[in-house]
C-alpha positions as CSV (number, residue, x, y, z in Angstrom):
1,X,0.0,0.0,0.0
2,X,1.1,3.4,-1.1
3,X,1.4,6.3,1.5
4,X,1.7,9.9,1.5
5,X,3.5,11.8,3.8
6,X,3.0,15.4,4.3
7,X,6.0,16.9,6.2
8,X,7.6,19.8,7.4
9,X,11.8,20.2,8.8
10,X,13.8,22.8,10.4
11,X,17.2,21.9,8.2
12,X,19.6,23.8,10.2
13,X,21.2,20.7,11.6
14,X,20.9,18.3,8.6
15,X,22.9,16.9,5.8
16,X,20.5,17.8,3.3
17,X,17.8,15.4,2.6
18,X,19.0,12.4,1.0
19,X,20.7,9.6,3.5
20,X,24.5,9.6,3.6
21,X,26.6,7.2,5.6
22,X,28.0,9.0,9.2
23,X,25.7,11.9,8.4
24,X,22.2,12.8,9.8
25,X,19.8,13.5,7.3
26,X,15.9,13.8,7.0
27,X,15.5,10.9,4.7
28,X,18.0,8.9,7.1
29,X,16.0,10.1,10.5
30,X,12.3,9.4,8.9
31,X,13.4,6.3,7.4
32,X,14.8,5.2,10.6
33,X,11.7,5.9,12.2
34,X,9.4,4.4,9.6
35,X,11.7,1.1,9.5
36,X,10.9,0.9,13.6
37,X,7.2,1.2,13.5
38,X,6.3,-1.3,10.8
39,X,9.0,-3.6,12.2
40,X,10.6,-4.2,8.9
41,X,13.2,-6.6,8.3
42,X,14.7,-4.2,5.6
43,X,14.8,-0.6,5.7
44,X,11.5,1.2,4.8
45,X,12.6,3.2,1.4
46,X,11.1,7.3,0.9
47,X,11.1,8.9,-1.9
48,X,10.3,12.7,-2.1
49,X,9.3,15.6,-3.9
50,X,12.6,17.4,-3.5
51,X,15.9,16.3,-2.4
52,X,16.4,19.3,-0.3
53,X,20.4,20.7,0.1
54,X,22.1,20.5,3.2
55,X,20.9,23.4,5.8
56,X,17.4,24.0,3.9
57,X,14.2,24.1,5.4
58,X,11.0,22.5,4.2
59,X,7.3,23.6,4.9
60,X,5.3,21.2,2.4
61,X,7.6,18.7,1.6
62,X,5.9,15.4,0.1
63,X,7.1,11.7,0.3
64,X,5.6,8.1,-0.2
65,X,6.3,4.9,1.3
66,X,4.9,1.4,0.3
67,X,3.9,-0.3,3.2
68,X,2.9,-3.6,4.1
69,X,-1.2,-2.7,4.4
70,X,-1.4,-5.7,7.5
71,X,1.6,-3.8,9.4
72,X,-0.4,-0.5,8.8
73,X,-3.8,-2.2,9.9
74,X,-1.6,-3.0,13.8
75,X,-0.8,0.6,14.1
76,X,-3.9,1.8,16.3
77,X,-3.7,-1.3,18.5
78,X,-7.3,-0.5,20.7
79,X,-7.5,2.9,19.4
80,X,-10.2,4.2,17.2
81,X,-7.8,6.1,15.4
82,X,-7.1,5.1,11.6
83,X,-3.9,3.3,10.8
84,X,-2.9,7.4,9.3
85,X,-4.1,9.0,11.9
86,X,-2.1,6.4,14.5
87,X,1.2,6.6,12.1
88,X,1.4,10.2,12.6
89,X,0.5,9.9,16.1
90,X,3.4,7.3,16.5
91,X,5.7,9.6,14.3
92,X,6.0,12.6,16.8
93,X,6.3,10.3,19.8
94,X,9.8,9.1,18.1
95,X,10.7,11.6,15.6
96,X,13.2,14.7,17.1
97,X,11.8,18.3,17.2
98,X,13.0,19.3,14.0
99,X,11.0,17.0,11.6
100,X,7.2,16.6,11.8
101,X,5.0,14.3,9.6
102,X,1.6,16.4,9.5
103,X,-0.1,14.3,7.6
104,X,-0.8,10.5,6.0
105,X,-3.4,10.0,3.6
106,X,-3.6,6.7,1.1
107,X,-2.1,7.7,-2.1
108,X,-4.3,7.4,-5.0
109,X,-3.7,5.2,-8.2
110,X,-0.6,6.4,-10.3
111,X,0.8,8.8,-6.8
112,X,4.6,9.1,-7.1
113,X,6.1,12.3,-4.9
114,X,8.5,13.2,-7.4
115,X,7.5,12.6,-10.8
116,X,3.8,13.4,-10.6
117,X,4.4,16.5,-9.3
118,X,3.4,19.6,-11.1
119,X,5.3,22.4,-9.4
120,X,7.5,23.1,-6.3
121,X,7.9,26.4,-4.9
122,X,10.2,27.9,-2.6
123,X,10.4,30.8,-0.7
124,X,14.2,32.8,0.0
125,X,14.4,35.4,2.9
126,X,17.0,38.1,2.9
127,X,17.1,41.0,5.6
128,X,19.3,43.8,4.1
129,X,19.3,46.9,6.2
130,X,15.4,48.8,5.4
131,X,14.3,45.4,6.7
132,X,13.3,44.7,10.8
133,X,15.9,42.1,12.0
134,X,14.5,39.0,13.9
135,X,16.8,37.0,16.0
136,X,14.0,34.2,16.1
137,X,13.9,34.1,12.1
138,X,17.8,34.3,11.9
139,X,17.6,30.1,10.9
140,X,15.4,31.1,7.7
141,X,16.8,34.4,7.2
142,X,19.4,35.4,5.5
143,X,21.1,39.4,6.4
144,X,22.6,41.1,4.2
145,X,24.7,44.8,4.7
146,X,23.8,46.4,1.3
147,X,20.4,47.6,1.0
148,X,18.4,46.1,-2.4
149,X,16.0,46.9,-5.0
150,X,13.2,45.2,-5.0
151,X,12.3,46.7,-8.5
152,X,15.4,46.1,-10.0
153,X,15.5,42.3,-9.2
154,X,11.6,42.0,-10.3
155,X,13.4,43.0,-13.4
156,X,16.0,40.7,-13.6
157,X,14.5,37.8,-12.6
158,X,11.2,38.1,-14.9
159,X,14.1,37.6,-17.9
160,X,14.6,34.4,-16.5
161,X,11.2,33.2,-16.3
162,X,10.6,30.1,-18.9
163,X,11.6,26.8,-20.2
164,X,15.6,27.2,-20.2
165,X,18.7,25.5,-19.6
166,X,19.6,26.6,-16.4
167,X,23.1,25.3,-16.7
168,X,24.5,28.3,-15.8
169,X,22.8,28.1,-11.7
170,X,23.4,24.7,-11.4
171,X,25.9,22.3,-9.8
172,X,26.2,19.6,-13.2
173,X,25.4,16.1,-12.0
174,X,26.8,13.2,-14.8
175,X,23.5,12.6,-16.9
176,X,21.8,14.6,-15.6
177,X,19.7,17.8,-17.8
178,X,19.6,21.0,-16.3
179,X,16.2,22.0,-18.8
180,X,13.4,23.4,-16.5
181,X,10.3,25.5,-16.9
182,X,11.2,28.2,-14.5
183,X,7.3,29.5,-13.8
184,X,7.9,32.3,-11.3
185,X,10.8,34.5,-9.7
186,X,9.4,37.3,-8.1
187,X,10.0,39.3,-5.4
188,X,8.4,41.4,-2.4
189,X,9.0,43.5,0.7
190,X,6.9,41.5,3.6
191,X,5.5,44.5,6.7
192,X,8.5,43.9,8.4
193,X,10.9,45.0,5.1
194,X,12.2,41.4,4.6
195,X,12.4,40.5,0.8
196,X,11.3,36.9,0.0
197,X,12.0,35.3,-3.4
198,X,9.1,33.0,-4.9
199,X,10.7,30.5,-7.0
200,X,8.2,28.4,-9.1
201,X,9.5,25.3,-11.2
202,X,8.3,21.8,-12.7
203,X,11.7,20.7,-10.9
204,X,14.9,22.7,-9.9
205,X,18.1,20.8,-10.2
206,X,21.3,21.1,-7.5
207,X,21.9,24.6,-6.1
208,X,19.5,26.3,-8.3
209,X,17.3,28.4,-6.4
210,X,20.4,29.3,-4.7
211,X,22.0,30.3,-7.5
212,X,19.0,32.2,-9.0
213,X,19.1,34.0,-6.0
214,X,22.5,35.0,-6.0
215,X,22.7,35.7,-10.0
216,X,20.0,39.1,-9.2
217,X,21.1,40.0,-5.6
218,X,24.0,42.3,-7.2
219,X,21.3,43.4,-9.2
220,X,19.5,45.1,-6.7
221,X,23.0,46.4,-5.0
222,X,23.4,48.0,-8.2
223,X,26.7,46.3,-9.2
224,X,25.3,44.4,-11.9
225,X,22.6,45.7,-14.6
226,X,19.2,44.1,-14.9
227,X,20.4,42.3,-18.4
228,X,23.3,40.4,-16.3
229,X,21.3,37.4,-15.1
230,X,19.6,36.4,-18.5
231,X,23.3,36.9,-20.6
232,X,24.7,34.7,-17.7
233,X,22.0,32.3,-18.1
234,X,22.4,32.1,-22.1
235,X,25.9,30.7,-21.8
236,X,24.3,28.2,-21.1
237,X,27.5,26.9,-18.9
238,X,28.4,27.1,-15.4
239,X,28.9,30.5,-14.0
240,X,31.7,31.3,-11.6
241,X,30.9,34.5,-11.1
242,X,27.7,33.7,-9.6
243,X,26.9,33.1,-5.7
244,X,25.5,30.7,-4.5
245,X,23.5,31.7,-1.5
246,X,23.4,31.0,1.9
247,X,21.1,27.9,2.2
248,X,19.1,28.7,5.4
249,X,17.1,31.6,4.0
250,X,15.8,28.4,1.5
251,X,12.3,26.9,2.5
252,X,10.5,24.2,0.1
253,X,6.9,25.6,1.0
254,X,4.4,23.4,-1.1
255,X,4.4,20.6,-3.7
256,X,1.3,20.8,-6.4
257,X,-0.2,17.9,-7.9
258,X,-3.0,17.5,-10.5
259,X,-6.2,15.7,-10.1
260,X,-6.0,11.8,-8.7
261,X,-7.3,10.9,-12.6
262,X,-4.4,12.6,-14.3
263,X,-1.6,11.1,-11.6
264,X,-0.8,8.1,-13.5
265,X,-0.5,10.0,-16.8
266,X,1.4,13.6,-15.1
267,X,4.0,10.6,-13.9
268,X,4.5,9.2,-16.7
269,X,5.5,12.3,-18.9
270,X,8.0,13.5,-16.4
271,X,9.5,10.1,-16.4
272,X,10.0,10.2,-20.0
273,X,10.9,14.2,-20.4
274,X,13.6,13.3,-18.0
275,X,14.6,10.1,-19.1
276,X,14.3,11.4,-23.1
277,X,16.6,14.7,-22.3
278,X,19.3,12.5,-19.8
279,X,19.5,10.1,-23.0
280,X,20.1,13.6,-25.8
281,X,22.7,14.6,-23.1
282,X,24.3,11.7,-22.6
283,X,24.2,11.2,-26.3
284,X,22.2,7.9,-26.3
């Protein structure tokens, strides 16, 4: 039986998503905890929505498990709880402070986390100096000495907006494409005078939110002109020249997916799109 998990983590004191030997990581933690409660002789194995970067955050993160459905039926023991409601319950009794499973539903026909998704977007915080400094937010905020334009980075970052190759803002992984539909990069001044980035994609490859981030933050110091981010981006190589940001100001704040109809069908494109442009890059 498929499962989803609806979650949310604080990453400041994780490796990142993905398990790594010697390293704590949110995949490596929820696994762990997963693995105990169904009493598994083999691991329980996750897969998400977005392998997160070491340090970042996650609001609406999204995973599935398949679970044994007569482990699952055990769960509420006396209870009148359902086995979800009792997995989640049995979740925060074990799980540490920084990772909460909000929610388990039954995944409908044709679910997968990551390839039936339709969008992920992020949110990036940065306090330069017009902007009310929080020493409870400093985890998910990022401060910065140089006061910014919010005008002039609207204006960079709608010339990125598109289906690109975002090689230039991404860390290359062997076979892997670096082609996204880049759906929104705006910006805005919260009441407080914090700027937070919305970054909309179909899927964002390694460091690139970050590095989106960082290509139009000179921008509004006025080092760079508004052009500078979109010529970078045509290169259509890696640039050196552009920072990669801080990860904690990074949150992963919801996951869309279409109609339970059109899962099975929304998976299956994105499996092939990304199988079909790995295979032209690999030359295959």
């Amino acid at each position: 039986m498929r499962l989803r998990l609806d979650l949310a983590y604080d990453g400041t004191d994780f490796s990142g998503w993905a398990a790594q030997p010697d390293r704590r990581t949110v995949e490596g933690v929820l696994t762990a905890a997963l693995t105990t409660l169904f009493r598994s002789a083999e691991r329980v194995r996750l897969t998400v929505a977005g392998r997160t970067d070491a340090g970042v955050h996650a609001r609406g993160q999204v995973a599935h498990v398949d679970v044994d459905p007569e482990a699952l039926a055990l769960l509420p023991g006396r209870s009148t709880r359902t086995p979800e409601q009792a997995l989640v319950s049995r979740l925060s009794g074990i799980l540490p402070d920084d990772v909460v499973v909000r929610d388990v539903t039954r995944a409908p026909a044709g679910f997968d986390a990551r390839f039936a998704a339709l969008e992920r977007r992020y949110c990036y915080r940065i306090a330069d100096p017009d902007a009310v400094r929080d020493p409870l937010r400093r985890r998910d905020t990022v401060g910065w000495r140089r006061p910014l334009d919010v005008d002039a980075m609207n204006a960079a970052s709608r010339g990125l907006v598109g289906l690109r190759d975002f090689a230039a803002f991404c860390k290359r992984r062997e076979g892997a494409t670096t082609i996204r539909t880049l759906l929104e990069f705006s910006w805005r001044r919260l009441p407080d005078g914090v700027l937070a980035a919305t970054v909309r994609a179909d899927a964002f490859c390694h460091s690139m939110v970050r590095s989106l981030v960082g290509a139009v933050v000179p921008v509004g110091e006025g080092r760079r002109g508004v052009e500078w981010p979109a010529q970078a981006q045509g290169r259509g190589v890696r640039a050196s020249e552009v920072l990669v940001m801080p990860a904690h100001g990074l949150s992963l704040e919801e996951v869309r997916y279409p109609p339970d109809a059109e899962l099975a069908v929304r998976a299956e494109q994105a499996r092939a799109r990304r199988d079909g442009a790995d295979g032209q890059r690999r030359g295959l």
